[in-house]
C-alpha positions in Angstrom: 22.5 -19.5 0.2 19.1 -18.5 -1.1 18.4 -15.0 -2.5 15.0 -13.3 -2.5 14.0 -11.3 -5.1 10.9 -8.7 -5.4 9.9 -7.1 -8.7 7.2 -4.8 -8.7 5.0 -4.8 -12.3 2.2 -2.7 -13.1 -0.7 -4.7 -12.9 -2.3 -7.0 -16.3 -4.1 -9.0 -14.8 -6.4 -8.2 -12.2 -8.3 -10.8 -9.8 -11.5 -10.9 -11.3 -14.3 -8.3 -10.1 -11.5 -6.4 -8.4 -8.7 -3.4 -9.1 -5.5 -3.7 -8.2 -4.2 -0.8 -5.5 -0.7 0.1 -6.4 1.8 -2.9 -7.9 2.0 -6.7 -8.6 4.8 -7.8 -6.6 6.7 -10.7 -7.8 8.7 -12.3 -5.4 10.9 -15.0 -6.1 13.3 -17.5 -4.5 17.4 -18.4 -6.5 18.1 -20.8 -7.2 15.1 -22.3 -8.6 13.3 -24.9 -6.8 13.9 -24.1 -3.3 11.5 -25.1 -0.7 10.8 -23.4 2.1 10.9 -24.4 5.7 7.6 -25.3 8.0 8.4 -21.9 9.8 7.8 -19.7 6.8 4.4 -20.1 7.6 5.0 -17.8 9.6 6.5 -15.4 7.7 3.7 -12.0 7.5 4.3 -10.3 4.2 3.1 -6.3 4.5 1.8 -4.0 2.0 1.3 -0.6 2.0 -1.6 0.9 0.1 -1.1 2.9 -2.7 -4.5 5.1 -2.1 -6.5 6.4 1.1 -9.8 5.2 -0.3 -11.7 4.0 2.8 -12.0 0.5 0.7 -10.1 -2.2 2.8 -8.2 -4.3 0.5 -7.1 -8.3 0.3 -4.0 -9.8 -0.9 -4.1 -11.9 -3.5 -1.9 -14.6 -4.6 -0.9 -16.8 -7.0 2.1 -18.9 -7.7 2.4 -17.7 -11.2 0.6 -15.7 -13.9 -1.2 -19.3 -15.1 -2.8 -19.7 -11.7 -5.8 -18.2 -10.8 -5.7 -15.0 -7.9 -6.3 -16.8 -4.3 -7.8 -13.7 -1.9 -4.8 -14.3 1.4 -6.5 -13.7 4.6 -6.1 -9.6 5.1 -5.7 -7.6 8.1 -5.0 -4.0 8.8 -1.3 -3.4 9.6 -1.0 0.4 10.1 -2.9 3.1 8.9 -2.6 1.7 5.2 -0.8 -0.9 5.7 -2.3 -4.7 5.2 -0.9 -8.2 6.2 -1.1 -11.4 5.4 0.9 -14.9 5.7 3.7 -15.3 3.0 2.8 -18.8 1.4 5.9 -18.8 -0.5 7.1 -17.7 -4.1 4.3 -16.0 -6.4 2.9 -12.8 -7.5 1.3 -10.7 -4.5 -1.0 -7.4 -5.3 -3.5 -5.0 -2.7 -7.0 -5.4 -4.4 -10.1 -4.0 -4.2 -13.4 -4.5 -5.4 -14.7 -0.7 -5.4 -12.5 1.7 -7.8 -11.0 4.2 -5.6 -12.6 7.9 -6.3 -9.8 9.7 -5.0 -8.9 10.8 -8.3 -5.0 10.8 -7.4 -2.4 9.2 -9.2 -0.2 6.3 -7.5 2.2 7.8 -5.0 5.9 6.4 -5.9 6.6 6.8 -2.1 3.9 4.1 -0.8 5.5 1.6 -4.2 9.1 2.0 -2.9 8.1 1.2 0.6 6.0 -1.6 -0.5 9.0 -2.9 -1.9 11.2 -2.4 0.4 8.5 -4.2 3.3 8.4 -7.3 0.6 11.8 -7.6 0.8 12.3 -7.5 4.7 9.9 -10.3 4.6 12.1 -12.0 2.5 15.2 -11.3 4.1 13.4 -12.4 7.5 12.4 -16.2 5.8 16.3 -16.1 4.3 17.9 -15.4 8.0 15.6 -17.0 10.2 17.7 -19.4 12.6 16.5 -23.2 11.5 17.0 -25.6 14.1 18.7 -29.0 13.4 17.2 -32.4 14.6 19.3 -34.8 16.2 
């Protein structure tokens, strides 16, 4: 049994020359250690964006807060949603390199559905049917 985990964090830490668009998720596999199957590759992991600035946003990555932000290859999933592959465990954010000037505060609606998207990505690497050799 593996259990996935999301834990959304306001942001500390922003990937250099960028600002962070909502949340830093933090996703996480129990127990411990757990390696993930050739298939999670792939696994998309969508987040929606916490502003309507016309700034499109990356994903970054990073397996933890000691490793440096890794920019995930973006696309637009919905009118502000974004996409990327899930690579596995790590701390996941919407970045961009322009402050927004919308002047609005972060909506809690676009956090909770954020969330709840990382964890359906989650649930989908969990339940995914593995197929046996032999």
């Amino acid at each position: 049994k593996i259990e996935v985990r999301v834990e959304p964090q306001a942001p500390t830490d922003p990937p250099r020359g960028a600002t962070v668009d909502g949340n830093v998720y933090v996703v996480s596999l129990a127990p411990q250690g757990v390696s993930l199957t050739a298939q999670s590759a792939i696994s998309t992991l969508l987040l929606r964006s916490a502003s309507a600035s016309g700034n499109s946003p990356v994903m970054p990555y990073r397996a933890d807060a000691s490793q440096p932000w890794t920019a995930l290859e973006t696309t637009r999933g919905g009118a502000h949603g974004y996409s990327s592959s899930f690579p596995g465990p790590g701390q996941f954010a919407l970045a961009v390199t322009a402050v927004s000037e919308d002047g609005g505060g972060v909506p809690v609606l676009s956090l909770l559905l954020g969330a709840g998207v990382v964890l359906l990505v989650g649930l989908v690497v969990v339940l995914r049917p593995r197929t046996t050799e032999g």
